[in-house]
C-alpha positions as CSV (number, residue, x, y, z in Angstrom):
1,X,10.1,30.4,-69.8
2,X,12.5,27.7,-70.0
3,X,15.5,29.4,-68.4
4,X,12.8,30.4,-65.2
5,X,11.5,26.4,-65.0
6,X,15.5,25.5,-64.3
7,X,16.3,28.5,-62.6
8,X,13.1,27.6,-60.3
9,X,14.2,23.7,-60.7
10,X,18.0,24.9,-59.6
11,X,16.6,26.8,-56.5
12,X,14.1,23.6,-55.0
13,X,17.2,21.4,-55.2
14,X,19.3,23.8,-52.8
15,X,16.4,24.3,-50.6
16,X,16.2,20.6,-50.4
17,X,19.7,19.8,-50.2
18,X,19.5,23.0,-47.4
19,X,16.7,20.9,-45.7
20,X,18.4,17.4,-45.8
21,X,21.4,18.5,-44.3
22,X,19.8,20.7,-41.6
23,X,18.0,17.5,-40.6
24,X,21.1,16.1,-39.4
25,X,21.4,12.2,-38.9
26,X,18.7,10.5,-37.8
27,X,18.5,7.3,-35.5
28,X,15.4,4.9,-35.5
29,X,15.3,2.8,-32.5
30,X,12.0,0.7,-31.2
31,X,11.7,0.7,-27.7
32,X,9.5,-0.6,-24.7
33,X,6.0,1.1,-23.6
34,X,7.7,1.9,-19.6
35,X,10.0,4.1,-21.2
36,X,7.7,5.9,-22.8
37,X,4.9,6.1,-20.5
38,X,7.0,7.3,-18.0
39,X,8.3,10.3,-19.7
40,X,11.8,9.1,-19.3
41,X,11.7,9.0,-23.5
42,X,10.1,11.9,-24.2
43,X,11.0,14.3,-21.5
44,X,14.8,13.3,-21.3
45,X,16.4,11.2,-23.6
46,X,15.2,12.1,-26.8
47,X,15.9,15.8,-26.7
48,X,19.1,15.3,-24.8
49,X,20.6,13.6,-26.9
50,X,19.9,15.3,-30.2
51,X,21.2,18.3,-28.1
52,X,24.5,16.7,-27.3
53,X,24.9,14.7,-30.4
54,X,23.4,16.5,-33.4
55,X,21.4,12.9,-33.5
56,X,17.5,13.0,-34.4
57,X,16.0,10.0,-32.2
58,X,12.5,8.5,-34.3
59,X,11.0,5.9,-32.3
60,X,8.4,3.7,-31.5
61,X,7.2,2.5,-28.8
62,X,6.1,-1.4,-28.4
63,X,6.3,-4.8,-26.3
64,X,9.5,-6.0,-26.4
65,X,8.5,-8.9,-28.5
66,X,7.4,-6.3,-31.3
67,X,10.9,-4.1,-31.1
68,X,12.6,-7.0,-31.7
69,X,11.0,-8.2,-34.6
70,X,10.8,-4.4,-36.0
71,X,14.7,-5.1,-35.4
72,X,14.7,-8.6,-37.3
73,X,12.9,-6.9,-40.2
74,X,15.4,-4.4,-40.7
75,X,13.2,-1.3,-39.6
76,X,15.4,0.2,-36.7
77,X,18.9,0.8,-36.1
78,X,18.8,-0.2,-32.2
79,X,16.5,-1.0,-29.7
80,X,15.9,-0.4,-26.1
81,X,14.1,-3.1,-24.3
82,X,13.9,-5.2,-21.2
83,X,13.7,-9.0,-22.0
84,X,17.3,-10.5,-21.5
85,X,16.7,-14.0,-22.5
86,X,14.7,-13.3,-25.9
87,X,17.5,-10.2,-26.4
88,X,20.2,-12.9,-26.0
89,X,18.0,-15.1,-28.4
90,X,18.5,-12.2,-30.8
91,X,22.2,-11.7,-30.7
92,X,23.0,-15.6,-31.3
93,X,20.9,-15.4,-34.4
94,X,23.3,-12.1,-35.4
95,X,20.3,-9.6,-35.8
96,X,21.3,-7.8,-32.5
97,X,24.8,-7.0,-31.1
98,X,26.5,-5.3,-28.3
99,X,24.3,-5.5,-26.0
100,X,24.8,-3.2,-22.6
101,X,22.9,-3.1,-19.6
102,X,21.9,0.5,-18.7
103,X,19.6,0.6,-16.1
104,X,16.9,-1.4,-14.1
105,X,13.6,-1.2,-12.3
106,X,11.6,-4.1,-10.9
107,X,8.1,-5.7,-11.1
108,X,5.1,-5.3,-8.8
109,X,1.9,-6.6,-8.5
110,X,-0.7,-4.4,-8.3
111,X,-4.3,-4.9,-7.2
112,X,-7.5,-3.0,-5.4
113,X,-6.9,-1.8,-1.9
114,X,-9.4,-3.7,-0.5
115,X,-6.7,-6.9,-2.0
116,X,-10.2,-9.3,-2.4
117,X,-7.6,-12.3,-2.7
118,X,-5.8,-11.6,0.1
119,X,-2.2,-11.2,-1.7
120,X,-0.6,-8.5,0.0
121,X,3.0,-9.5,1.0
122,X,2.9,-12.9,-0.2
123,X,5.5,-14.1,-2.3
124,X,4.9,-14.1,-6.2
125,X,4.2,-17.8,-6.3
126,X,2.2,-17.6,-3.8
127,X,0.5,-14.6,-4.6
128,X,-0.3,-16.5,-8.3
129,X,-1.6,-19.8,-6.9
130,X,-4.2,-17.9,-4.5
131,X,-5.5,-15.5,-7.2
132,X,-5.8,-18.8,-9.7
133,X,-7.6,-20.5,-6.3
134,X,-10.0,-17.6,-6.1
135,X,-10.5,-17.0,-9.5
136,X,-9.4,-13.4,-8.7
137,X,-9.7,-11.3,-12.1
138,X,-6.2,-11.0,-13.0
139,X,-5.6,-8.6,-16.4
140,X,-2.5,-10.1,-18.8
141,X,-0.6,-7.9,-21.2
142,X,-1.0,-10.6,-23.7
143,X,1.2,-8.9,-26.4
144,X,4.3,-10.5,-25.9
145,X,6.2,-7.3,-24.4
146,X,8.7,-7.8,-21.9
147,X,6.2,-8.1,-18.7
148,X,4.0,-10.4,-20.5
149,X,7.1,-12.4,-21.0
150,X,8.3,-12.3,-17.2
151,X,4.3,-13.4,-16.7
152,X,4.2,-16.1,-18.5
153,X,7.8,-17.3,-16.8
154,X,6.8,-16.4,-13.2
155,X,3.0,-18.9,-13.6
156,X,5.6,-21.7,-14.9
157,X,8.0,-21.0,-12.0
158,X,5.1,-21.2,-9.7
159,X,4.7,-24.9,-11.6
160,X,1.1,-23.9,-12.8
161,X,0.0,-23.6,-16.9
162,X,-0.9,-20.3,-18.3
163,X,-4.4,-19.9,-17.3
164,X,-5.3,-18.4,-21.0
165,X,-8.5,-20.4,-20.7
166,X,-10.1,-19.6,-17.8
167,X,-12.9,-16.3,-17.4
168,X,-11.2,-14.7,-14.6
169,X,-7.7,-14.2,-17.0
170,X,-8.4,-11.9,-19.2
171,X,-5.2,-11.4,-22.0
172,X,-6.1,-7.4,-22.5
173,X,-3.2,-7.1,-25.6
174,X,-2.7,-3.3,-24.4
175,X,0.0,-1.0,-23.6
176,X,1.0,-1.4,-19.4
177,X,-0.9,2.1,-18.4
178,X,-4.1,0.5,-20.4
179,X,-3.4,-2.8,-19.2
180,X,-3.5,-1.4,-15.5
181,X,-6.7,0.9,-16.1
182,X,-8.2,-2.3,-17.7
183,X,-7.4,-3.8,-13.9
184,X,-8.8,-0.8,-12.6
185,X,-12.1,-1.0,-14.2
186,X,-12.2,-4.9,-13.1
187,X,-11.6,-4.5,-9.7
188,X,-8.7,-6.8,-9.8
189,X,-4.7,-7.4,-10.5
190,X,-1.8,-7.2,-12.9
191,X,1.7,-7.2,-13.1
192,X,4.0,-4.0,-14.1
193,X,7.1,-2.1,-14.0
194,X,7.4,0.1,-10.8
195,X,8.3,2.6,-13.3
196,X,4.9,2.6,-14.9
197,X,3.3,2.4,-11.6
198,X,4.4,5.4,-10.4
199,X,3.9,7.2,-13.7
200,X,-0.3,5.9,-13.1
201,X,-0.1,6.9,-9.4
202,X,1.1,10.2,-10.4
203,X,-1.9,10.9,-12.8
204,X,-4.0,9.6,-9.8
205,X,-2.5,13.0,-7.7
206,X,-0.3,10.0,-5.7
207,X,-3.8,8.3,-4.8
208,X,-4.3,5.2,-7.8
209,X,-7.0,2.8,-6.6
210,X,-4.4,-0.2,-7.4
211,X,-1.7,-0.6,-4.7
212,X,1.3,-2.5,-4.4
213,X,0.8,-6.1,-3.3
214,X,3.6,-7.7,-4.0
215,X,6.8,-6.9,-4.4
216,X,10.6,-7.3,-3.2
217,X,11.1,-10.9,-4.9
218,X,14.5,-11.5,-6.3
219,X,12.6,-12.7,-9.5
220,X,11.1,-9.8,-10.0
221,X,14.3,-7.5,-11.1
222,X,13.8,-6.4,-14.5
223,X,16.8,-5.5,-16.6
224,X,17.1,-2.7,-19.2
225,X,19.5,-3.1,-21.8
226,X,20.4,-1.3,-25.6
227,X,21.2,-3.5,-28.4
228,X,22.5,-2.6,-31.8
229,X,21.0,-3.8,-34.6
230,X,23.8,-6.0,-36.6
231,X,25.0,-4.7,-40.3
232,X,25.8,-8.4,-41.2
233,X,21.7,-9.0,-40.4
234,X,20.8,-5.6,-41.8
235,X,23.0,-3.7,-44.7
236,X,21.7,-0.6,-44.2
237,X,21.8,-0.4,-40.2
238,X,22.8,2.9,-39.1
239,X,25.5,0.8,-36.5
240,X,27.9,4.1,-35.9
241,X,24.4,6.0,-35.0
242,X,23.6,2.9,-32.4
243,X,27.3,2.8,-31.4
244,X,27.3,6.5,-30.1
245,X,23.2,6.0,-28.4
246,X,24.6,2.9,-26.7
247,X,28.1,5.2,-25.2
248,X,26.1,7.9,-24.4
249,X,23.4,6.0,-22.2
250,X,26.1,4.4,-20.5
251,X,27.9,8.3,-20.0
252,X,28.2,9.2,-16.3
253,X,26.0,11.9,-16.9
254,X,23.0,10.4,-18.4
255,X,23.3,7.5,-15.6
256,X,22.9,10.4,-13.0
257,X,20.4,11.9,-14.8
258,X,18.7,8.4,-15.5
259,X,18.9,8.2,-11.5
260,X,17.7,11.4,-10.9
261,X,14.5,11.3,-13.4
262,X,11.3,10.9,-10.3
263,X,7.6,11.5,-10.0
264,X,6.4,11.6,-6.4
265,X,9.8,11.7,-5.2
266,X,10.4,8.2,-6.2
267,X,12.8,7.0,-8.7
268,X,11.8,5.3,-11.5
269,X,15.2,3.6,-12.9
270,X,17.9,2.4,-11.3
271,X,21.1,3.6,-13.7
272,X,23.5,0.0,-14.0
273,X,26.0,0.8,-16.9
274,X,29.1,-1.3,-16.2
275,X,31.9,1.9,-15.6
């Protein structure tokens, strides 16, 4: 009985030595919601590149402000995300390194067709000063992602306080495609990614009952980058892993395929790696 419980012992730890290194190396990176809810994840990157690097991406998906704290705590290996000034905040307190600019999209916002404010084609100050005049229901991310933090920056350009406190701001603390349905249901605005938009106006067969009221700003560019997590910061950051995610999103191939990833015939990113 003995000599079958080692035998039988012996065999699980080849099957699970067999296991482990048929799982191959695996990558943990926390990323934005637009790259997700797009498909752009899902769809292309992640199985690409475990096809052409042997390279098992696990993700998650949050705000900006969340994958760069899952960074600071050690729990990802490199992030993809779309906040340059808190990223650059990041790397001069040494959690976050090499960072490189991969692709771009830009903001919009979005409201009902019927524009009850009167928005359309106005510039973005503009735009914010006559929805705050009107009291025009305008839905927040209010979760500290990248677009909440462009928000936040674009009311203090525009020289006016948050307006956290008054009942026509509502801070909905969701993911962008809830955040816009949220807008949706309220017959009134928010801010997104064009990416994201055109992922909700696909599910809406090309028809979404939020249009595009403003856009074409310079302010509104919105920048894409990948940062590795730093092993001085984090002793057990995968960096060679990040190293070869951040080389092959800046590949010539995956730009054109970045550039050539489209719903409704419209591109979503705009592929920027420096050549």
């Amino acid at each position: 009985m003995k000599r079958v419980c080692m035998t039988l012992l012996s065999f699980a730890l080849v099957l699970a030595l067999a296991i482990a290194a048929q799982a191959g190396p695996v990558l943990k990176m926390a990323t934005t919601t637009s790259t997700d809810n797009t498909g752009l994840l899902g769809e292309y990157i992640v199985p690409q590149f475990k096809k052409d690097t042997g390279i098992e991406i696990q993700y998650v998906a949050k705000g900006t402000g969340a994958a760069l704290k899952m960074a600071e705590d050690c729990n990802v290996d490199v992030v993809l995300v779309h906040a340059p000034a808190a990223e650059k905040a990041y790397v001069d307190k040494g959690v976050l390194m090499d960072r490189t600019e991969v692709m771009y999209n830009d903001f919009v916002i979005i409201g009902p067709e019927s524009d009850p404010a009167g928005i359309k084609g106005m510039s973005v100050t503009d735009a914010l000063k006559t929805i705050a005049a009107k009291k025009a229901p305008f839905i927040s991310r209010g979760d500290n992602s990248g677009t909440h933090k462009k928000e936040l920056a674009l009311w203090k350009s525009a020289e006016m306080p948050v307006p956290d406190k008054e009942s026509w701001y509502v801070s909905g603390g969701q993911k962008m495609i809830a955040t816009i349905i949220m807008a949706e249901e309220k017959n009134g605005y928010t801010m997104t990614d064009r990416g994201t938009y055109i992922k909700y106006a696909d599910t809406k067969g090309g028809n979404p009952a939020l249009k595009v009221m403003v856009e074409g700003d310079k302010v509104l560019f919105n920048q894409y980058s990948v940062l590795a997590v730093n092993p001085a910061h984090c002793k057990d950051a995968q960096y060679d892993l990040a190293k070869k995610f951040t080389a092959w999103m800046a590949s010539p191939e995956v730009q054109k395929a970045i550039g050539d990833f489209k719903l409704l015939g419209k591109q979503l990113f705009i592929p920027n790696a420096k050549k």
